[in-house]
N, C-alpha and C positions, 0 to 999 in steps of 0.2 A: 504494500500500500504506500502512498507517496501524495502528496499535494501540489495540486498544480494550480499555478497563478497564474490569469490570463493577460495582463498586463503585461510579466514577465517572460511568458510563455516558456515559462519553467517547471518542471513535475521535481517537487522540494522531499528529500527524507524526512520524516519524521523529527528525529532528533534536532534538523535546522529552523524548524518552524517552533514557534513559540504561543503558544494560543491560538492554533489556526494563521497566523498571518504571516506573510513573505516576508522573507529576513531582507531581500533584498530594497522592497519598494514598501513596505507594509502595511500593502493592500490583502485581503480576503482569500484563500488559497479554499482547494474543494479539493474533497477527498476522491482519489483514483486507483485504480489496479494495475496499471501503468509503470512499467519500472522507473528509476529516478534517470533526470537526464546525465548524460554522460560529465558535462561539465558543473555540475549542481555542487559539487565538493570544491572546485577550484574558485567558482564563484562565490560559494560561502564562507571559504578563508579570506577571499578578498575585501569581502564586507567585514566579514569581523578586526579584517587589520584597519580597514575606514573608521569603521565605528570606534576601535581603542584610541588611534591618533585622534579621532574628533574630540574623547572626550579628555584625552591629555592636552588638548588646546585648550577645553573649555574650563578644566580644572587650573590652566596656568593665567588665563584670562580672570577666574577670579580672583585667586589670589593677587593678581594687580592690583586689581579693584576696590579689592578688599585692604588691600595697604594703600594704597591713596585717599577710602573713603576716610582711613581712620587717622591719618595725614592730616588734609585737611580737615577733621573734627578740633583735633589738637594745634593746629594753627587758627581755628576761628575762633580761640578763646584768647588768642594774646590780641591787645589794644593793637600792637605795633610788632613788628616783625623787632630783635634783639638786632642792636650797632654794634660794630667791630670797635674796637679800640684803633683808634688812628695807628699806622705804625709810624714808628720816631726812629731819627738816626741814631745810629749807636757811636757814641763817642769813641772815635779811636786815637793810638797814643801818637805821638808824633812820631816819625823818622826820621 
């Protein structure tokens, strides 16, 4: 038995599908007797390396975000951004 998605016009294993839905497009997949297609395994490593990068993007994306929001929280509490101290020459001896 296998799942085939007519969108993808893919017949999915079992094991690739998750709730009835195409791992690829995650539309509606319908149950078949159909063996799986030849490339249904090449194509689902492929999605599954998409989907890890995507959410290692989306994990470094927050983390951005998430340090800037808390960035600027802790600078909208100071009046005034903090001055440097002028620098001064430094006296040297003579030669």
């Amino acid at each position: 038995m296998t799942y085939y998605c007519a969108a993808c016009c893919m017949n999915w294993w079992p094991y690739q599908t998750s709730d009835g839905a195409c791992p690829e497009c995650g539309g509606g997949t319908r149950r078949t007797q159909e063996p799986g297609s030849l490339d249904a395994d090449a194509r689902y490593k492929a999605v599954s390396v998409a989907r890890a990068a995507a959410s290692g993007r989306d994990r470094a994306v927050a983390a951005f975000e998430a340090f800037y929001a808390a960035r600027e929280s802790r600078l909208n509490g100071l009046d005034t951004l903090p001055v440097a101290e002028p620098v001064r020459p430094v006296d040297r001896p003579a030669a």
